[in-house]
C-alpha positions in Angstrom: 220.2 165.5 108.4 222.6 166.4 110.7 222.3 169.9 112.0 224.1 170.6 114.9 228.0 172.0 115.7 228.7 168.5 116.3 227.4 167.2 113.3 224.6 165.0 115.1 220.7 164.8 113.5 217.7 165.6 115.8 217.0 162.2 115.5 220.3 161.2 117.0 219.5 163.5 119.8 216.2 162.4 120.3 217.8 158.9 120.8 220.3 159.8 123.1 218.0 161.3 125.6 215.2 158.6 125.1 218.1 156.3 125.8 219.2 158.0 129.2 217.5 156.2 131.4 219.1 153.4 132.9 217.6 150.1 133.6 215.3 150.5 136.3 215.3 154.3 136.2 211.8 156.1 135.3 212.4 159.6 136.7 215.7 161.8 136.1 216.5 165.7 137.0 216.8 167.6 133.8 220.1 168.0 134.4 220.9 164.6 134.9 219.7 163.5 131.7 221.2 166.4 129.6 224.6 164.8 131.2 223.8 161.5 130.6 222.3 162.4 126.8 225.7 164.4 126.5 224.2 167.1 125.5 224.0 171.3 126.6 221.5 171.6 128.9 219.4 174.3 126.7 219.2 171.7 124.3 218.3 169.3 126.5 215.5 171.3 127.8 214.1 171.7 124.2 213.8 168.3 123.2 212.2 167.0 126.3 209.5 169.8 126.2 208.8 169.0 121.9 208.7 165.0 123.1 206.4 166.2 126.2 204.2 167.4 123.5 203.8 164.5 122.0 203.5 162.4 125.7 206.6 160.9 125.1 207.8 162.1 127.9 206.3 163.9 131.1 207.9 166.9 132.6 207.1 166.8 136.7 208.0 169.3 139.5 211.5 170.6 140.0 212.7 169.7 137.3 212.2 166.2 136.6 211.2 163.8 133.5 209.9 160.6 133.3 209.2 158.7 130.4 205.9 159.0 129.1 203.0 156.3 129.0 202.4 157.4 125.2 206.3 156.0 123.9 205.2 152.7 126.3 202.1 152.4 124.1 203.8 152.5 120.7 206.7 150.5 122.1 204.4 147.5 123.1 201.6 147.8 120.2 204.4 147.7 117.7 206.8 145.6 119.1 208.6 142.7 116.9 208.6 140.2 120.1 204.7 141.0 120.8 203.7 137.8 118.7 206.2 135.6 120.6 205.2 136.6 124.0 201.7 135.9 123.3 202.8 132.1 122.0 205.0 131.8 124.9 203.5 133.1 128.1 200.8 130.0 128.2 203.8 127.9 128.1 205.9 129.7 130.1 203.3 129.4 133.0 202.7 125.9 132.6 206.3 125.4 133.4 206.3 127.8 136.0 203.6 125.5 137.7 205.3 122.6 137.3 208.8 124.0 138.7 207.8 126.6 140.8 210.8 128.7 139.7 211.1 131.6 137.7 210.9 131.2 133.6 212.5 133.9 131.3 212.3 134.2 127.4 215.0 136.0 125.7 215.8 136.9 122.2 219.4 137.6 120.5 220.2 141.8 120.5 223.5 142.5 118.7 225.8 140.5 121.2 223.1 140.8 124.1 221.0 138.4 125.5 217.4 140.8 125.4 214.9 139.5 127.7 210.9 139.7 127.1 209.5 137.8 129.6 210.0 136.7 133.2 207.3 134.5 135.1 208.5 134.9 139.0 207.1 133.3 142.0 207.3 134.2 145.6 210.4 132.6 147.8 211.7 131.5 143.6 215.4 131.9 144.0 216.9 135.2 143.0 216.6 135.8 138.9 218.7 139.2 137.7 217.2 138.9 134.5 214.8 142.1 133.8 211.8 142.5 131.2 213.7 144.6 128.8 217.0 143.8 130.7 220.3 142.7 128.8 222.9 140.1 129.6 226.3 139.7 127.7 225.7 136.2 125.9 228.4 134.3 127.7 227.0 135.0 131.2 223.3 133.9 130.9 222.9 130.5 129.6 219.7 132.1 127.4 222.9 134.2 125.9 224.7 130.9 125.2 221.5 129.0 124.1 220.4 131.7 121.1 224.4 132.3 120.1 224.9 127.9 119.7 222.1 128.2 117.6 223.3 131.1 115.0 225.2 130.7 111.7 228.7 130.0 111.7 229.8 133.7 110.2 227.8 134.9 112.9 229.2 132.8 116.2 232.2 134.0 114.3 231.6 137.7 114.2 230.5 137.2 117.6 233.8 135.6 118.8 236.2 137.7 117.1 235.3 140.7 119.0 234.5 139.5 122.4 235.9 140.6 124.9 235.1 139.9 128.8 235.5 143.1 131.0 236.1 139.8 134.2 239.0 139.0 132.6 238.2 135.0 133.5 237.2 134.3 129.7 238.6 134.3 126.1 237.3 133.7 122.9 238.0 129.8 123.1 236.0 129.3 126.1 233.3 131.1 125.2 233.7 128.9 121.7 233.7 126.0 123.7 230.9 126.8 126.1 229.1 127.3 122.6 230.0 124.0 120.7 229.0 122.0 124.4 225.5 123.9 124.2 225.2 122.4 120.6 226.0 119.4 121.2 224.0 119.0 124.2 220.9 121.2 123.1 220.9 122.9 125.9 222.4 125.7 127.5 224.1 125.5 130.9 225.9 128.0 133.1 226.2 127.8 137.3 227.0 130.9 139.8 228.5 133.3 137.3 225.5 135.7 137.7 224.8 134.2 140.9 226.6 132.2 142.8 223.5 130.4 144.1 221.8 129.9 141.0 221.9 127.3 138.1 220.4 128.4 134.5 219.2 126.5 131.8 217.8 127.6 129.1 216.5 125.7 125.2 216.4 127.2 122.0 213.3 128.5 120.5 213.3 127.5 116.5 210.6 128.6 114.0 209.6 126.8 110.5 212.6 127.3 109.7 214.4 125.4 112.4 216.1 129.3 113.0 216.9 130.1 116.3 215.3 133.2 117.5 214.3 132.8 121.1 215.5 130.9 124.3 213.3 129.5 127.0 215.1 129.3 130.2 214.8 128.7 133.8 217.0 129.5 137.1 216.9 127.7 140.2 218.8 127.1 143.1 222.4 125.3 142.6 220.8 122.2 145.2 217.8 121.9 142.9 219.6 121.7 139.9 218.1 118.1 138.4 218.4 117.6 134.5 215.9 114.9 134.6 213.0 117.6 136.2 214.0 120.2 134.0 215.3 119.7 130.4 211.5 117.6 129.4 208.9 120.6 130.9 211.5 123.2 128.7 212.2 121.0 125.4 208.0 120.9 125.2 207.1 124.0 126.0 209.8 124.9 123.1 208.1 122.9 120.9 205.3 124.3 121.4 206.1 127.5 121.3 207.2 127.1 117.7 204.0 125.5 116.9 201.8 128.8 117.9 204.3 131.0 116.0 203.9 128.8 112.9 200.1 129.2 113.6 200.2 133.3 113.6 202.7 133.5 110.3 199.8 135.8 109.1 201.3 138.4 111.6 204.8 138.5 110.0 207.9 136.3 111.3 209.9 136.8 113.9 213.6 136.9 113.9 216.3 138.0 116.6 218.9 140.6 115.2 222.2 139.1 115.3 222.4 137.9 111.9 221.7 142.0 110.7 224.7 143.1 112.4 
């Protein structure tokens, strides 16, 4: 119920400054994140001393907040994706052994590629993709992977309002990098996060044959061999659907685009 002069909820509230920190960011000033939360610093103050309560989040000298270890509990033990990571890892660091490079496992977030997992290695090249971190689909060849492999109204959806804040791409590109991933069954994209780097990336189906994660790899653009890469990822894929048929007694797992 909305209850404030500009019509927000407490829950909305809460949201915002849960949702303040930015990627990679543990610790603001108070005063920072009732700026960032968009909201008076009073009420600001409130909130994060009723979620402190609850260890949601932790108040620290001078001022400061950090999230709390009690929202990281109830994120991880509840999590949608926790059944997915436990099938993948095993596979994930098989292929890490066998390529030596790092191995990331995404799932589909709105128009986001959401990542889960990342297996690095020492001297690996250079991965930008975060546990928890988000890529715009067409710049992560995970992105373009789990988008290939979503319904037609929902590529469409996708397509119709994308925009790319570069400049360098339009919906018919992106359409296009999308109908090559298909037909290829695999997703490909070189130095556009990088310009060092080469990603691949397969698409994770379930029972179902839905898409709802991708298994991807990034290496450096002088390593980049088909041949060496596309088997390890296609049967670690496979297996990877085969544990999540196994643990259906947990629930299924889907990505989100196809709620939006």
């Amino acid at each position: 119920m909305a209850n404030s002069a500009s019509g927000d909820s407490v829950v909305d509230r809460v949201v915002r400054v849960v949702g303040a920190f930015p990627e990679g960011v543990t610790v603001l000033q108070l005063s920072d994140l009732a700026a960032r939360a968009q909201l008076p610093l009073t009420t600001a103050h409130r909130l994060v001393r009723q979620l402190a309560a609850h260890g949601l989040l932790e108040l620290g000298e001078g001022g400061s907040v950090r999230l709390g270890l009690r929202l990281w509990e109830l994120v991880i033990r509840s999590s949608p994706t926790l059944a997915l990571r436990e099938a993948a890892v095993p596979f994930m660091e098989d292929i890490q052994q066998v390529l030596h490079q790092n191995v990331n496992l995404a799932v589909l977030e709105g128009w986001e590629a959401l990542f889960v997992e990342r297996l690095s290695r020492r001297k690996s090249v250079a991965n930008r993709a975060q546990v928890a971190g988000r890529m715009p689909v067409h710049v992560s060849s995970a992105g373009l992977a789990l988008m290939a492999g979503q319904p037609p109204a929902v590529q469409a959806d996708y397509l119709r309002q994308f925009r790319d804040p570069a400049g360098k791409l339009g919906p018919d590109d992106v359409r296009s990098l999308l109908e090559e991933t298909a037909d290829q069954g695999f997703a490909q994209l070189a130095g556009v996060v990088d310009p060092n780097t080469w990603g691949i990336a397969v698409q994770v189906r379930d029972a179902r044959k839905r898409t709802v994660a991708a298994l991807g790899v990034v290496v450096p653009l002088f390593e980049m061999r088909f041949q060496s890469l596309l088997p390890p990822l296609q049967t670690a894929a496979r297996g990877i659907m085969r544990q999540l048929q196994n643990a259906n007694e947990a629930g299924p797992f889907y990505s989100t685009a196809s709620s939006l």
